[in-house]
C-alpha positions in Angstrom: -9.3 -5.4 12.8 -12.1 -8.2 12.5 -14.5 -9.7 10.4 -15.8 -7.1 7.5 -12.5 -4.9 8.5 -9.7 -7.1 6.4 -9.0 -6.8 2.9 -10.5 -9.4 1.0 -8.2 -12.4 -0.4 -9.5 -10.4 -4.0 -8.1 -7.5 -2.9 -5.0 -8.6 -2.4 -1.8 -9.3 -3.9 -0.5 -12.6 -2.9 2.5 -13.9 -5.9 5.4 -13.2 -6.4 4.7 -12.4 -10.0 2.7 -9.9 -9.2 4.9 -7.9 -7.0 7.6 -8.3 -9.3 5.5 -6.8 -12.3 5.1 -3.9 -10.0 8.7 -3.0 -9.4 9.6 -3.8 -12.8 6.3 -2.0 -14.9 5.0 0.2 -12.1 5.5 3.9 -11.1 7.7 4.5 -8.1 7.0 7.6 -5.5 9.1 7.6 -2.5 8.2 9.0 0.9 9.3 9.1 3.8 7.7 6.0 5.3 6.3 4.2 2.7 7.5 3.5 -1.2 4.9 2.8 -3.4 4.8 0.9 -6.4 1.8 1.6 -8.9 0.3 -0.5 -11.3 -1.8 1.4 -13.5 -3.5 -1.7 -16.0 -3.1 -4.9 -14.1 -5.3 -7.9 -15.8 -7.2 -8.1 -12.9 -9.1 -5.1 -10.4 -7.5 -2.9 -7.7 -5.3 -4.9 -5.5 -2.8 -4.0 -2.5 0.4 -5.9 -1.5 2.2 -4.8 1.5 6.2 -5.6 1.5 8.1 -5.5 5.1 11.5 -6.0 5.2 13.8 -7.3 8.3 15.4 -3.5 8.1 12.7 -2.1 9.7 12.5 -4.3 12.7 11.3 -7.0 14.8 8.1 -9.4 13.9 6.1 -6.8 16.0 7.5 -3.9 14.2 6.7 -5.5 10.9 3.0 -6.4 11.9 2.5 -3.3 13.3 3.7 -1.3 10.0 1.4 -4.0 7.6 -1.5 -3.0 9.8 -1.3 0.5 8.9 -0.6 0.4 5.5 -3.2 -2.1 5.3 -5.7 0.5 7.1 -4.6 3.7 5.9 -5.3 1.9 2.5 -8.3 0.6 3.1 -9.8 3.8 4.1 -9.2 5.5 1.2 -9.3 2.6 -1.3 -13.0 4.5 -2.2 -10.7 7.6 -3.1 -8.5 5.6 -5.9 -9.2 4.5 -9.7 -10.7 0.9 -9.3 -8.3 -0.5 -12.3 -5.1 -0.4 -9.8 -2.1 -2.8 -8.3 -0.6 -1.1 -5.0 2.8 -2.7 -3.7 3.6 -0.3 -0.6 6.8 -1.1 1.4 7.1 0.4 4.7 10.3 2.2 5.4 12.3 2.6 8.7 10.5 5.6 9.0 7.6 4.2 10.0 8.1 2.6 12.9 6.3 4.6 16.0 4.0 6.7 13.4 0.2 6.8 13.7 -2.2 6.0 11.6 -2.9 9.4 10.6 0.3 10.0 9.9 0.3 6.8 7.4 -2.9 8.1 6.1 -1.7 11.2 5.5 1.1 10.2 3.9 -0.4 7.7 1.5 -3.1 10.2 0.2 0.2 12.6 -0.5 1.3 9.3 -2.6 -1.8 8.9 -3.8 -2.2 12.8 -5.5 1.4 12.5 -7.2 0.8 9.1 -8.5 -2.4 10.8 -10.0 -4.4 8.0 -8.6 -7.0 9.7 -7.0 -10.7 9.7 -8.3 -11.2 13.4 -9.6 -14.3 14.2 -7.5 
């Protein structure tokens, strides 16, 4: 994933603060490889923040999992409300999964968090 690819810094959530305010204010849907935090009227657009913890494994692991997320979300950010801050945190689960199978999963987060653009 080069150049046009990567989420922009403005598309990303980068302070503490911010991922905090998502635990403590946001909606929580569990899956089975990814927990996701939403946001639904952050002061500032739609914005993504990817959480890896040590549990799931090795720097490679971890890298590996923030990649997906990181894709999966970004192609279907065009699918979500624009008024939104995502935390997603990869779960054990993950490890060895595709992309689709991220995707997939994400989009299933995605209806039940009622986030979805109704088109």
């Amino acid at each position: 994933m080069h150049g046009s690819n990567t989420l922009p810094k403005s598309e990303r959530l980068q302070r503490g603060y911010q991922f905090r305010r998502a635990y403590e204010h946001g909606r929580k849907f569990v899956g089975r490889l990814v927990v996701l935090h939403v946001v639904d009227d952050p002061p500032t657009g739609r914005a993504l923040g990817t959480v890896t913890s040590r549990k799931i494994g090795g720097a490679v692991v971890r890298n590996r999992a923030r990649r997906l997320l990181r894709e999966a979300y970004r192609l279907n950010k065009q699918k979500l409300k624009t008024n939104l801050h995502l935390v997603m945190i990869a779960r054990s689960g993950i490890n060895g999964k595709r992309l689709r199978d991220v995707e997939a999963e994400l989009l299933r987060l995605f209806k039940a968090a009622g986030i979805l653009n109704e088109t």
